[in-house]
C-alpha positions in Angstrom: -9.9 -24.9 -3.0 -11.8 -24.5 -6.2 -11.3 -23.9 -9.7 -12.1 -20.1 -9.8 -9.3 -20.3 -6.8 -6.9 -21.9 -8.9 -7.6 -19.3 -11.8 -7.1 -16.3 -9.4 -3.1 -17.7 -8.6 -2.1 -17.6 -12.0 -1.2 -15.0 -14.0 -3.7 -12.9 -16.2 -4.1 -14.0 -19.2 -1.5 -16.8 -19.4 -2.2 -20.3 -21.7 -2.6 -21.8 -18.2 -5.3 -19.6 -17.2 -7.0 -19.6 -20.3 -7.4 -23.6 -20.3 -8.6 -23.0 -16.7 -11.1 -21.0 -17.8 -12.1 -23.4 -20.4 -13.3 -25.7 -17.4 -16.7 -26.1 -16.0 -15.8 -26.7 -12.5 -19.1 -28.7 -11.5 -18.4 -31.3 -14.3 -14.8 -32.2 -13.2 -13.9 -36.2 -13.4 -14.4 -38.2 -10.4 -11.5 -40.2 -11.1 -8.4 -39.6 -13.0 -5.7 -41.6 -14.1 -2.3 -41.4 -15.6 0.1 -44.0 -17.3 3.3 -41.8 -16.9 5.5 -42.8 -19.7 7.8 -41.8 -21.4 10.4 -41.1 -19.0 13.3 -43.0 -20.9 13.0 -41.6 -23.9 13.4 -38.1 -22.6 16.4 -39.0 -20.8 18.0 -40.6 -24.5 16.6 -37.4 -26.4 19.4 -35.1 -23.8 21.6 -37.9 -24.2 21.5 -38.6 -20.1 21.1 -41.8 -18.2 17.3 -43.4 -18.0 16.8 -42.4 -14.2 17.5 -39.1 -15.0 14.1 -39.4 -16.6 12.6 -40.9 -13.6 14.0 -38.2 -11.8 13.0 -35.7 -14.0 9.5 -37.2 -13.8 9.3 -36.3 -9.6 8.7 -32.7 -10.8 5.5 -33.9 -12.9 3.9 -36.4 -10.3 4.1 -33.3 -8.0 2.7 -31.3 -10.4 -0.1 -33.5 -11.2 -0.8 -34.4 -7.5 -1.2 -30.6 -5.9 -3.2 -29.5 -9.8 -5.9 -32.0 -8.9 -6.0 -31.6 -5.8 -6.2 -27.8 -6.1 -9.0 -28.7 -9.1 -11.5 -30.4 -6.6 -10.9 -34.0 -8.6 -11.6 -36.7 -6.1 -9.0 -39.5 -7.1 -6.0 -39.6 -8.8 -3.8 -42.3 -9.4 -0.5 -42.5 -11.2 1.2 -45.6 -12.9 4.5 -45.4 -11.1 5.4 -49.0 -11.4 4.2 -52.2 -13.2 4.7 -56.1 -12.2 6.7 -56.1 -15.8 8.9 -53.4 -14.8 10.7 -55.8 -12.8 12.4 -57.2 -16.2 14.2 -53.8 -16.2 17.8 -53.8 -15.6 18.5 -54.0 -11.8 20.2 -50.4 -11.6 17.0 -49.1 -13.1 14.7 -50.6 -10.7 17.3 -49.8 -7.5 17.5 -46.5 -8.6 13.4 -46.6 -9.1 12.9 -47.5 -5.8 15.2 -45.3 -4.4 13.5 -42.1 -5.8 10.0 -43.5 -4.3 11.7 -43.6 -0.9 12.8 -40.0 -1.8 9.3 -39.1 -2.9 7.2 -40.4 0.1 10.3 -38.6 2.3 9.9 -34.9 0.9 6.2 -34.6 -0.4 4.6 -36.6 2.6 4.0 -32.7 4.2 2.5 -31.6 1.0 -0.2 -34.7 1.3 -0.7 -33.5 4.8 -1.0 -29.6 3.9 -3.5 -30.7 1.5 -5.2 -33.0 3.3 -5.0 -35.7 0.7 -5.3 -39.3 1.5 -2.4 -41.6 0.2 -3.1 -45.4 -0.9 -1.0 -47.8 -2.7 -2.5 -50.4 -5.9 -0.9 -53.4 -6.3 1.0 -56.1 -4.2 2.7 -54.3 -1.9 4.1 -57.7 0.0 6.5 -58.5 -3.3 8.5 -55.1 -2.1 11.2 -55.0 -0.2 10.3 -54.2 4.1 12.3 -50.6 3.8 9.7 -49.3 1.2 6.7 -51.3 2.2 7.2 -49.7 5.7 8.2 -46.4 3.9 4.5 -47.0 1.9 2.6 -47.9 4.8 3.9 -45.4 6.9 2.7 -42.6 4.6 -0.7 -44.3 4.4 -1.1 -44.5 8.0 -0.2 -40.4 8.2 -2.6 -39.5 6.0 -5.6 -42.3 6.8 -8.0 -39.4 8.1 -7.4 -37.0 5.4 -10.9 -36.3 3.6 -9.4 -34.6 0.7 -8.0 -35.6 -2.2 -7.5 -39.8 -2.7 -4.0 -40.1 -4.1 -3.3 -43.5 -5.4 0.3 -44.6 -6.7 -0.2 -48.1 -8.4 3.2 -50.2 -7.9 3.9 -53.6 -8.3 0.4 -53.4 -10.1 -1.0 -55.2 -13.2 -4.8 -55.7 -14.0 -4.6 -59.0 -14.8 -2.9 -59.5 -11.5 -5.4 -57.5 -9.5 -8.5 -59.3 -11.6 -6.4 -63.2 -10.4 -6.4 -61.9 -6.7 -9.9 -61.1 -6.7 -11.2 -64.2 -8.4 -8.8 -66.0 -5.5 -10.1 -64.0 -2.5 -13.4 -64.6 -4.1 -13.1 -68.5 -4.1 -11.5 -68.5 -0.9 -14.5 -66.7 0.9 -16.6 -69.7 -0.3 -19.1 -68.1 -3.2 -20.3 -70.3 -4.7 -19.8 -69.4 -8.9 -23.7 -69.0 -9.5 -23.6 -66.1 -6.7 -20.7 -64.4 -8.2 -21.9 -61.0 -10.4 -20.0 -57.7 -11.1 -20.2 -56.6 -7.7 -18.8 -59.4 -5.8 -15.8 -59.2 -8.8 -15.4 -55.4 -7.7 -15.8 -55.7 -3.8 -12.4 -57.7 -4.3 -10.7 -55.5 -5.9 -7.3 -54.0 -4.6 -9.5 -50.9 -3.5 -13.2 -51.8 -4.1 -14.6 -48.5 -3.0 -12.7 -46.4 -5.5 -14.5 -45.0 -8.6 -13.9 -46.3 -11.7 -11.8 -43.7 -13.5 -13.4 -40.9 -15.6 -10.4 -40.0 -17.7 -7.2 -41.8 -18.0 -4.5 -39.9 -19.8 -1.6 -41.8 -21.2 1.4 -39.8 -21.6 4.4 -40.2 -24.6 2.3 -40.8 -27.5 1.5 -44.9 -27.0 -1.9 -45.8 -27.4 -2.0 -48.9 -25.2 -3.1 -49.4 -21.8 0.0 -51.7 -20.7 -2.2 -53.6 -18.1 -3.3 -50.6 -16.4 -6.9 -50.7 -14.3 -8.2 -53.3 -16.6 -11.3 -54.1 -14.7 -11.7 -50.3 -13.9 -11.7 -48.6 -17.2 -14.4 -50.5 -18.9 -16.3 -46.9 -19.9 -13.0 -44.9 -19.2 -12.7 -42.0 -21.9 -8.9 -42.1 -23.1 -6.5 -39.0 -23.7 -3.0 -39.4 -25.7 -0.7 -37.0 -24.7 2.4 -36.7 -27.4 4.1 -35.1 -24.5 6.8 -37.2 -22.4 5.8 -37.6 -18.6 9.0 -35.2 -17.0 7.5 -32.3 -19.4 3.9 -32.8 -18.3 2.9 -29.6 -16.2 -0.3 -28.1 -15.2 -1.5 -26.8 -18.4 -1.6 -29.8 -20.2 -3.2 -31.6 -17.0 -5.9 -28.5 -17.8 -6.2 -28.9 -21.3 -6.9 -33.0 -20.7 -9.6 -32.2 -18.5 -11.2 -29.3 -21.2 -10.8 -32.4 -23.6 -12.7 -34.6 -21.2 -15.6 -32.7 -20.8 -16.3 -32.3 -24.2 -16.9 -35.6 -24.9 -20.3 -37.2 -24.9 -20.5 -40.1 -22.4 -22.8 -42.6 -22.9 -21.7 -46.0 -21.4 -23.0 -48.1 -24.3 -26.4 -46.5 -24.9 -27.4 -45.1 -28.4 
């Protein structure tokens, strides 16, 4: 599918197709990336329990996934779950978990209508066998697929994914005068993924919370005000408009 086939399914002359129209469809991001946040303070702001947020929050990541993939973007990867999200309260992360299960369960057939490819980021051996099976499972199912990449980073941190390569690196036996940028990224968690284009940051904070440290050296940045289980299609549009009017030049004049 392509954007002008996205702009014919909606309806004439809505805010959502008018921020389609807004986009040039042969400059679209390679790679995009979203911190979702901001699930627990939508839940406090209706007075409901956190993982009601979380919950909540399903409707956006499905959103998000079948907009870009509809789009044409390449890669997408969402921020579903860092190493320091483990300090959370243990009926938070149970009930966390649980909703991934539920995720992987009841969209796995959208990923395969779609043809999108399913990866995880991060250290996937620190979660429990039911979901790591539940994970690898889903990846395994959708291993051919040569559409969209979809990557959900869990159990991930930057820092953690920079330590991991540095040890694979030293364990391979490279010596540290050999070592340059690429052998640092052909360690990485998934060294053949671009680095991201855009990275939109939902909720207002204006901190990248150990997200894709290595990856977003040149990354152009988009705060959304807007809490993750109210982000919807048109402000995933409006983020990519943004995007392309901004004038990349990695570091040159």
């Amino acid at each position: 599918m392509s954007l002008s086939d996205v702009i014919a399914r909606l309806p004439p002359g809505s805010p959502e197709a008018l921020l389609a129209r807004q986009i040039d469809g042969d400059r679209l991001p390679a790679h995009v990336a979203i911190i979702m946040d901001g699930n627990g303070r939508w839940a406090a702001q209706r007075h409901l329990p956190r993982v009601e947020g979380h919950r909540s929050g399903i409707t956006s990541v499905r959103e998000a996934v079948e907009t870009s993939a509809r789009l044409g973007i390449p890669v997408l990867t969402l921020y579903a779950f860092s190493i320091e999200n483990w300090k959370r309260p243990r009926t938070e992360v149970s009930a966390l978990m649980a909703l991934l299960r539920r995720y992987l369960r009841s969209e796995l057939h959208m990923l395969m209508e779609h043809g999108i490819r399913f990866r995880v980021v991060g250290r996937k051996d620190a979660l429990s066998p039911e979901i790591q099976k539940e994970l690898s499972d889903a990846e395994r199912a959708t291993a051919a697929h040569t559409g969209m990449q979809f990557n959900i980073a869990l159990n991930y941190g930057g820092r953690a994914e920079i330590v991991d390569a540095v040890r694979a690196i030293v364990a391979s036996g490279v010596s540290a005068d050999k070592v340059t940028e690429k052998t640092v990224q052909s360690h990485l968690y998934i060294p053949e993924m671009p680095d991201p284009d855009l990275v939109i940051r939902t909720s207002g904070e204006a901190r990248l919370s150990n997200f894709l440290l290595w990856e977003v050296a040149y990354s152009e940045l988009l705060l959304s005000d807007v809490l993750f289980p109210d982000f919807r299609r048109d402000h995933l549009f409006d983020a990519v408009r943004q995007y392309q009017r901004r004038d990349r030049r990695f570091g040159a004049v």
